[in-house]
C-alpha positions, 0 to 999 in steps of 0.5 A, a space after each residue: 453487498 449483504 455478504 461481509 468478508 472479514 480478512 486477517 493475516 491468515 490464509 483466508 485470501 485465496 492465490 491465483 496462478 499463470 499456467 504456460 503450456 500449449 497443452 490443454 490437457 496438462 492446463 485441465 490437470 493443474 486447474 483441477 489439482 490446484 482448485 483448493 489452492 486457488 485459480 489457474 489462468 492457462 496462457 499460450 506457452 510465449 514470453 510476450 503473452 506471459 508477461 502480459 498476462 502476470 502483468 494483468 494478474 499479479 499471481 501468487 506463482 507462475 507454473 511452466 510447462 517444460 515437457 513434450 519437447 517444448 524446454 526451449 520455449 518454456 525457457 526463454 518464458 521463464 528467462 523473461 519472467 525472471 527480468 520482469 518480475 525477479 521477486 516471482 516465484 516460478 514452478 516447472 510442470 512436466 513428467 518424469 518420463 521425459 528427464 530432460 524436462 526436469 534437467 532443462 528446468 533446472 538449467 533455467 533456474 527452476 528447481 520446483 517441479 510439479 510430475 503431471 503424471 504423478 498424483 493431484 495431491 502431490 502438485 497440490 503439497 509442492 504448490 503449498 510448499 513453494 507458497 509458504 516458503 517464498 524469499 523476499 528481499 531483505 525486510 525494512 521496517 519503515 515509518 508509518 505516519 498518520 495525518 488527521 484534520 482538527 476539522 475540515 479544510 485544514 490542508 491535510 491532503 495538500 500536506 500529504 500529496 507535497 510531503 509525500 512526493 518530496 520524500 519519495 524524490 529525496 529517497 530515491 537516491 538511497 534506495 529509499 521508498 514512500 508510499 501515501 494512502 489516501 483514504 480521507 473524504 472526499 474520496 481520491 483527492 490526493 489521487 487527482 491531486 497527484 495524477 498518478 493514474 490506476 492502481 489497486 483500491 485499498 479494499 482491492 490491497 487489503 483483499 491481496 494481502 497475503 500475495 504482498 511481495 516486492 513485485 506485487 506491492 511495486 507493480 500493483 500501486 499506482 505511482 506518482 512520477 517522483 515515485 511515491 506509490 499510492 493507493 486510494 479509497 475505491 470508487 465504490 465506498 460501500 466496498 469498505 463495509 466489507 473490510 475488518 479494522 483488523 485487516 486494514 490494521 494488518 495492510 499497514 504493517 505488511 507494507 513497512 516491510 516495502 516501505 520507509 516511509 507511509 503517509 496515511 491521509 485521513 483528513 475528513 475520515 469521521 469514524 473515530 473508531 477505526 482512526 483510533 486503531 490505526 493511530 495506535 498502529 502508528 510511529 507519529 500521529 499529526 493533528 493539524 489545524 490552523 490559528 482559529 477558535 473554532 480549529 483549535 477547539 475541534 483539535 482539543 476534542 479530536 485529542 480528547 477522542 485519541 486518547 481515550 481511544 487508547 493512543 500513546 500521547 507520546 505520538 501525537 504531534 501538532 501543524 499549524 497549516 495556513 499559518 499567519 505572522 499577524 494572527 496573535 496566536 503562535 504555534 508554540 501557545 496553541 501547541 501549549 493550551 492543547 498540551 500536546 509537542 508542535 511538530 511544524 509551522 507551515 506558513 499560509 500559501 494558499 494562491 500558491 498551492 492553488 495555482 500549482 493544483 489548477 496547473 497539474 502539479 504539485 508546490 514542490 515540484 513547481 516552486 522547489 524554494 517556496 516559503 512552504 515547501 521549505 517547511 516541509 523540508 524540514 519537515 521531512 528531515 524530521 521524519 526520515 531521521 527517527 527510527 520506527 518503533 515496533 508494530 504493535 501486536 494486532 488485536 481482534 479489531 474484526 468490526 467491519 467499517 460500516 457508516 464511517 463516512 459522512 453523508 456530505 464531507 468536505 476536505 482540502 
């Protein structure tokens, strides 16, 4: 843990590769000729075993060996790997002294070609070549919204959870994409919440960055049933020490291009620095807090804190979680002393919400009609209809993330 990593969006993460050949000598020569470009993973020359294999590693390419008479097997793996992951890139390995190798990966759809009886040098440029030029689906810019607590126990995590697998249900019929990064404390509370199972930390995401494609980013996440990809804060939290402001910057502006929507929980999250460069990152940052003093002082110095931080106030919004009629305090009047717009009132739900999270589910799912999942209705309407401005330009925000999480913090 002494030694840091500081990532950024250059290429300093280094690329893995699946090799499928049945001949040792060739998976030697590509290690070798590939060693400054990144890993080589050799696998038997079978389209189950190479599925299974770029299922476990998610490499940033897929090399095949085509020749000795083997076009036939090396096809049938590629015409599987273009099922099961169509956004990777494949690269036929052969020699040019069999010329049918060459025209049988052609056929396959392959028109990369690596000569093993060529130069190390010459593997290594086509590898270079085919990684700083691979095509992905058409890029959409999605929505990157921020939710912060005034305090701890204001709800922000049940927010997000609900909020997020109703967007994700809601999209699915257009095509349409959520995703929730759970990175508040206690650490993977929207994970349990969610049951959504294993995927990639956010430290294990910022690390991967560069490999980020339509594959990658949908297979690499986990994924709640509604369909919202999800990542969390890792087991380990020392592992966060090792991530820049930058490069965690770098992530959520990467994934706008796979997702409409992001939810990023920081309910709990007490590092005001990094809390004030992501929300300037950010299309709408959501302060919530509930109708009490003491919530409503903590909202005014965490909105004293983002601004001298640098955050636009124009983004900043207000909730009033765990609202309650016969409290004298409106949602309008606290919205109004804190000077800030109120984006939404959601009322006080508390049996409810538990009752749902002691039965494994979620409020929108169990109660669809539920006063509050009604508010996030409108909620979600909200959101889904304004168009995301711009990312802003990434500063050197290269400071790592050391001692930005208390030693005992609480969150709902």
């Amino acid at each position: 843990m002494n030694a840091r990593t500081y990532l950024t969006t250059d290429r300093t993460v280094v690329d893995s590769f699946v090799f499928a050949s049945s001949d040792d000598a060739h998976a030697r020569w590509i290690a070798r000729a590939l060693g400054m470009a990144g890993k080589v993973d050799a696998v038997a020359l079978e389209p189950a075993a190479v599925g299974e294999r770029v299922g476990q590693q998610m490499p940033s390419l897929l090399l095949v060996d085509f020749s000795q008479g083997r076009a036939a097997w090396a096809s049938a793996v590629v015409a599987a790997a273009h099922v099961s992951y169509p956004g990777l890139q494949v690269i036929a390995v052969g020699t040019l002294a069999e010329p049918e190798s060459a025209l049988a990966a052609l056929r396959a759809g392959v028109r990369d070609f690596v000569d093993v009886a060529g130069s190390p040098e010459d593997a290594l440029a086509i590898v270079r070549q085919v990684l700083e030029n691979r095509v992905e689906a058409p890029s959409r810019h999605g929505r990157l919204t921020v939710m912060l607590g005034a305090r701890a126990g204001m709800g922000v995590t049940t927010l997000a959870a609900n909020l997020g697998a109703l967007l994700a249900r809601k999209g699915a019929a257009f095509n349409r994409h959520a995703a929730l990064l759970d990175l508040g404390l206690p650490a993977g509370d929207g994970a349990m919440m969610l049951n959504a199972g294993n995927g990639f930390s956010f430290v294990d995401a910022v690390r991967n960055l560069r490999r980020f494609d339509q594959t990658f980013v949908h297979t690499a996440l986990a994924n709640h049933e509604s369909g919202l990809a999800l990542t969390t804060l890792p087991a380990d939290l020392g592992a966060l020490r090792e991530v820049s402001y930058q490069s965690a910057v770098a992530l959520l502006a990467r994934l706008r291009a796979f997702f409409d929507q992001q939810l990023v929980d920081l309910g709990g999250f007490t590092n005001a620095e990094f809390v004030a460069q992501v929300a300037q990152s950010a299309d709408a940052v959501w302060l919530v807090c509930d109708q009490s003093v003491a919530s409503i002082v903590a909202a005014a110095r965490q909105i004293d804190a983002l601004r001298e931080g640098g955050m636009d106030g124009n983004t900043l919004h207000l909730i009033i979680n765990q609202y309650d009629a016969e409290i004298d305090l409106s949602g309008a009047q606290i919205a109004e002393r804190l000077g800030v717009d109120l984006a939404a009132v959601l009322p006080a739900r508390r049996v409810a919400l538990c009752q749902a999270a002691n039965r494994g589910q979620l409020l929108v799912d169990s109660a669809p009609r539920d006063p509050y999942v009604r508010a996030l209705e409108l909620l979600a309407a909200q959101i889904d209809g304004i168009e995301a401005r711009a990312p802003k330009k990434l500063d050197a925000l290269r400071r790592p993330l050391r001692n930005f999480f208390p030693q005992s913090p609480k969150r709902s």
